[in-house]
N, C-alpha and C positions, 0 to 999 in steps of 0.2 A: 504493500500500500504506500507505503514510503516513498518509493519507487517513481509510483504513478503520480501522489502529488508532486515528485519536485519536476517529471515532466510537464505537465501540468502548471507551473509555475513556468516553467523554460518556455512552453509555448506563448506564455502571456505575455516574459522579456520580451520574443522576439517581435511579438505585434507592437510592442512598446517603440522599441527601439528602431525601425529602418524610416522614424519619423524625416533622419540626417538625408535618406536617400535621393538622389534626383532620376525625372525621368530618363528613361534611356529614347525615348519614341514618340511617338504621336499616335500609339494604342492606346484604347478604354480598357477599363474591370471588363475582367469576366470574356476578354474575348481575343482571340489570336493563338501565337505560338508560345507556350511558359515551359524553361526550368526550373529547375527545386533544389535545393539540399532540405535531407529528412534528417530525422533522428525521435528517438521512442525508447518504449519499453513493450518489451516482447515477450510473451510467455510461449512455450509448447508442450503439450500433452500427452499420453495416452489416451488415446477414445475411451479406453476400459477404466473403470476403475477397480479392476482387480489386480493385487500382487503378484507381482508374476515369479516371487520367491519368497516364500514363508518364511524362509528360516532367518531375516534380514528386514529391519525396515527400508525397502524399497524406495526412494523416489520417483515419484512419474512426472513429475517435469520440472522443464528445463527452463530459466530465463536472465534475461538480462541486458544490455540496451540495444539497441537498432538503430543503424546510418546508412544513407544509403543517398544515390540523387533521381530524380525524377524528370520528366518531361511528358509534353501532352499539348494537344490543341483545342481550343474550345471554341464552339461555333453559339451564338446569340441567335436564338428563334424567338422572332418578336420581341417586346422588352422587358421580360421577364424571365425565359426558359432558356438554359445553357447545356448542351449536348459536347461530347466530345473523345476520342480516343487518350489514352494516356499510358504511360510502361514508367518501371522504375528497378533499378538492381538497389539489392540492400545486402546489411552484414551485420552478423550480431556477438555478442559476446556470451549467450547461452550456453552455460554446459552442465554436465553433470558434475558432481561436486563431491562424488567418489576417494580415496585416496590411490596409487598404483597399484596397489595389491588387489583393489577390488574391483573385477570385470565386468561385474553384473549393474545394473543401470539402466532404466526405462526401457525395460525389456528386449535390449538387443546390445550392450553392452556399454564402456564411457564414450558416452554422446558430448560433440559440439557440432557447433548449429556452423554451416559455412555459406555459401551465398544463397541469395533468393530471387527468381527473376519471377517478375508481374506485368501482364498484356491485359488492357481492360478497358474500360470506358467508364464516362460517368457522365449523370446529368444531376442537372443543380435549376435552382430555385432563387432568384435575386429578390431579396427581402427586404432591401433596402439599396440607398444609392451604391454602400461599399460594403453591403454583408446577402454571400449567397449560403442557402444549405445546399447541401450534395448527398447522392445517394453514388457508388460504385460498385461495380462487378466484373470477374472476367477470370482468365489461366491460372496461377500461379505453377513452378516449379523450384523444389528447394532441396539444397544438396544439404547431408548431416552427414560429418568425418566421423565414425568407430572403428574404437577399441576392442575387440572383444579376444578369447583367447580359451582352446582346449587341449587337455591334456600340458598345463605347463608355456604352452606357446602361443604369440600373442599375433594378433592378426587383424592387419589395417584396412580398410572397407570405407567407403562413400556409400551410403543410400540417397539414390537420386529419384524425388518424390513429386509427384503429379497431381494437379488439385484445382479447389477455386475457391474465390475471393469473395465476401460481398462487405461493404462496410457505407460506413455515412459520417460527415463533418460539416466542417463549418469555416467559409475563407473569405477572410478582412482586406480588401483594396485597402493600402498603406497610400496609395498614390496608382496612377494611372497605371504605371508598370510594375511595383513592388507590390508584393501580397503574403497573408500569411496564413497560415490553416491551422488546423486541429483537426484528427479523425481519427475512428476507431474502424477497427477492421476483425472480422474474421476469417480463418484460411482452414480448410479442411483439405487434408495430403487422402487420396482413396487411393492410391495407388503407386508402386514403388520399384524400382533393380536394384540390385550391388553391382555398384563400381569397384572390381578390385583393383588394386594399386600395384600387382604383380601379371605379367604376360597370360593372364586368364580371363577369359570372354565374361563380359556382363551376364549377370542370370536370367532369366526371363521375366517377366513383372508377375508382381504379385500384390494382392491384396493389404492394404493397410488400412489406417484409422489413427491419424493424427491430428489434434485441436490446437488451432496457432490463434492466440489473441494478441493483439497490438494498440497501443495509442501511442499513435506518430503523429509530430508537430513538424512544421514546414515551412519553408520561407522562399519566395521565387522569384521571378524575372519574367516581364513579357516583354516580344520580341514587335 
């Protein structure tokens, strides 16, 4: 919780502060070409909530902050409704919290979270001159580096994970070109390979159940 408020506050500096900024263009809110630098807090889960080892208080998830940059275009239908493609890579600092000795960890062995690619869209709602809501949906895919290890030996592994997005926010025109948002998100991985990191072929996909919650703050540029 800790966590969440001091993002939370970080989102509020940043609407605070890009008051210093000047335009780059002769763009309006809400409409054209926009970058982003992101940053949050990110949780991940087990779909289940059962231990997948009795003999051990188990952890099921994983979290810790998220950065990442974004970009996206948004098109004005009439003068209220905002429609638009957007994509973003991100990175987190999530892991299990295991010591070396212990292999076992959110059910597939010590987990850290390594990049996340998102393809999606969103449409938004102008509420005001400088404050639109937003609703978004679309792909994700997210790679998590394991540890795990049988008989004595330890064995390095990427699960590369397939899934979708939906979330909702809320983005403050700072000025004609700078902007800043808040939003939360949800990410369900249904589906997954191993990447091995040695001369052996990816496995075939398989079934998962993974719950990724995020509240990521933002700060951008239109072009």
């Amino acid at each position: 919780m800790k966590k969440i408020l001091f993002t939370l506050a970080a989102g509020t500096a940043i609407a605070a502060t890009p008051a210093m900024a000047q335009d780059v263009g002769p763009v309006g809110p809400f409409d054209g070409f926009h970058v982003e630098a992101l940053g949050g807090y990110d949780i991940t889960q087990a779909g289940s909530s059962v231990d997948d080892d009795s003999s051990i208080d188990n952890d099921q998830s994983i979290d810790g902050f998220t950065y990442g940059v974004g970009a996206g275009y948004d098109f004005k239908v009439g003068d209220r409704f905002v429609v638009g493609p957007e994509a973003e890579v991100t990175w987190s600092t999530a892991k299990t919290e295991f010591n070396d000795g212990d292999w076992e960890g959110f059910g597939i062995g010590n987990v850290k979270t390594n990049r996340d690619l998102y393809v999606g869209a969103r449409a938004g709602y102008i509420v005001g001159p400088k404050t639109m809501l937003y609703v978004k949906g679309g792909y994700t895919n997210a790679k998590f580096d394991v540890n795990n290890g049988t008989d004595g030996t330890r064995y390095g592994r990427d699960i590369d994970a397939d899934g979708w997005r939906v979330g909702a926010g809320i983005e403050q025109a700072v000025t004609n070109n700078v902007f800043a948002k808040l939003e939360y998100r949800y990410s369900n991985y249904e589906k997954g390979e191993v990447d091995y990191t040695a001369d052996i072929p990816d496995s075939q996909r398989f079934d998962l159940d993974l719950d990724r919650h995020q509240i990521m703050a933002g700060v951008g540029v239109r072009f």
